[in-house]
C-alpha positions in Angstrom: -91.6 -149.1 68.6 -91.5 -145.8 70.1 -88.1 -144.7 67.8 -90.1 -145.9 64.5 -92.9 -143.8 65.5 -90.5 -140.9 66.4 -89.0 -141.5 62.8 -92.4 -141.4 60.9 -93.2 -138.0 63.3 -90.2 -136.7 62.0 -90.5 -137.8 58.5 -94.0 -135.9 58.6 -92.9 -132.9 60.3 -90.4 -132.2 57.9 -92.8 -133.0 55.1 -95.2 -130.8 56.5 -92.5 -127.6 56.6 -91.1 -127.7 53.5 -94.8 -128.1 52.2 -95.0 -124.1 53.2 -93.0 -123.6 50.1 -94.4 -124.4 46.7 -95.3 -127.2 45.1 -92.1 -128.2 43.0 -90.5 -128.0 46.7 -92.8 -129.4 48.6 -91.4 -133.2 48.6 -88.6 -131.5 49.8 -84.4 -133.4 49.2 -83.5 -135.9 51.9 -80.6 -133.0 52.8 -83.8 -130.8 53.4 -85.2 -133.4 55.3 -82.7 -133.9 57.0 -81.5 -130.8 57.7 -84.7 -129.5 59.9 -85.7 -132.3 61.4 -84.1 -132.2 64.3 -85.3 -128.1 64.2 -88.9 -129.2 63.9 -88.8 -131.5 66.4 -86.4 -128.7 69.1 -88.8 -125.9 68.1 -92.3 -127.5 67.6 -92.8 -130.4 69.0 -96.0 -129.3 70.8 -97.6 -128.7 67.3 -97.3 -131.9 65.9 -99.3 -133.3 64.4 -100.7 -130.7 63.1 -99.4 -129.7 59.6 -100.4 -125.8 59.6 -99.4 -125.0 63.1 -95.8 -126.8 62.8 -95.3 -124.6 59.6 -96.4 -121.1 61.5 -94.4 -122.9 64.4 -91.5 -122.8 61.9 -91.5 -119.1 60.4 -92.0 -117.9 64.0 -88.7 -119.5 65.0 -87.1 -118.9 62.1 -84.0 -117.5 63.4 -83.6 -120.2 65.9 -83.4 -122.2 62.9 -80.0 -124.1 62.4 -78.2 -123.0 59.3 -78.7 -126.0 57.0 -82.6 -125.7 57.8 -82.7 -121.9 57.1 -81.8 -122.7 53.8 -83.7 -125.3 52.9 -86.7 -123.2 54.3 -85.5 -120.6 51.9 -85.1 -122.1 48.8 -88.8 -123.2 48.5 
């Protein structure tokens, strides 16, 4: 139970960052997905789940970012 729940988290942390971006970006690839969630969960788990905060929680780390994640924030 508590991995599916960790799953869904993640699934909705992600969701949330790449939301930042704009709209057309905002559902994000599963490579974007996949690439920051292991970021959002490193860097900000303490903001979940709250959507804005895990996004400023984001930009604030963003060079602690892992590569793959940096450019998938980028993009959007």
């Amino acid at each position: 139970m508590t991995k599916l729940r960790n799953a869904l988290i993640g699934t909705a942390v992600v969701a949330a960052v790449l939301v930042s971006s704009t709209a057309g970006f905002a559902q994000g690839t599963p490579e974007q997905r996949s690439a920051c969630t292991g970021d959002a969960f490193r860097l900000c788990s303490g903001d979940i789940p709250n959507v804005s905060r895990i996004i400023a929680c984001m930009k604030v780390n963003f060079s602690k970012l892992s590569p793959g994640c940096k450019a998938a924030f980028v993009k959007g």
